[in-house]
N, C-alpha and C positions, 0 to 999 in steps of 0.2 A: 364890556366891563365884567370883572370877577367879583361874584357877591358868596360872603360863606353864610350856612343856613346850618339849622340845629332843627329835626325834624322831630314830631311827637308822632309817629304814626297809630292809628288805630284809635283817633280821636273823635267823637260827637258831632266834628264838623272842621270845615277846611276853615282854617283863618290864620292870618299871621297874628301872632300873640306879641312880639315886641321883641326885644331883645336880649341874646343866652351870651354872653359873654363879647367876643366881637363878631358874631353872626347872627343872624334874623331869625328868630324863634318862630317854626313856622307847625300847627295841625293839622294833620290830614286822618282824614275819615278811613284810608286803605290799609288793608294790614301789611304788614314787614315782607309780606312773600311774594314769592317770582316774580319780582321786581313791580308791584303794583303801586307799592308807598311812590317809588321811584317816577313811572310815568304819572300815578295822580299829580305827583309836585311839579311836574312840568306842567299839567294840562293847567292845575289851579296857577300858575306864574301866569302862561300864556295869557287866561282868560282875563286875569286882575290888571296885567299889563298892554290887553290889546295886541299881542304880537302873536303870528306863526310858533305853533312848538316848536320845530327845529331851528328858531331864534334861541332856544334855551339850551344847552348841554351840559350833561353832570362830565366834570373835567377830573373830579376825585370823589370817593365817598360811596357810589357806590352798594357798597354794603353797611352802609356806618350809618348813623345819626347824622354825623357829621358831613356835610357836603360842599365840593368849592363849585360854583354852578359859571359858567361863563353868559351871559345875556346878552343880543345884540342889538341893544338898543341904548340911545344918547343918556350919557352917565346923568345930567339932571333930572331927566323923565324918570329914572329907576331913582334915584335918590326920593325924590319928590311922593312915587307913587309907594314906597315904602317907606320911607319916612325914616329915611337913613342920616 
């Protein structure tokens, strides 16, 4: 399943905040650089979803706020545990 996410890096604490437009408003404690914001947001998906990190992959984004993330796991289970 492809979910988009709107990252706040460099945040007080990892949480998902709700929703930025039509992606998942999510805080991460890591800052913006060499790609830290990056693997925090997978480790914090991983852990909140119970799944392997490389169930997660950033498919776009990248460098951006902006991320299209692909998840390998049953679109209700991600629905449900984010509250999509």
């Amino acid at each position: 399943m492809f979910i988009k996410v709107h990252i706040q890096p460099g945040a007080k604490k990892n949480e998902i905040v709700g929703r930025h437009g039509d992606a998942v408003k999510i805080r991460l404690k890591a800052p913006p650089v060499n790609g830290k914001a990056n693997e925090a947001l997978i480790a914090f998906l991983a852990k909140k979803l119970d799944i392997p990190g490389p169930a997660i992959t950033i498919k776009a984004g990248r460098a951006s706020r902006q991320k299209l993330l692909e998840v390998n796991v049953p679109e209700t289970a991600l629905r449900v545990l984010l509250d999509l």
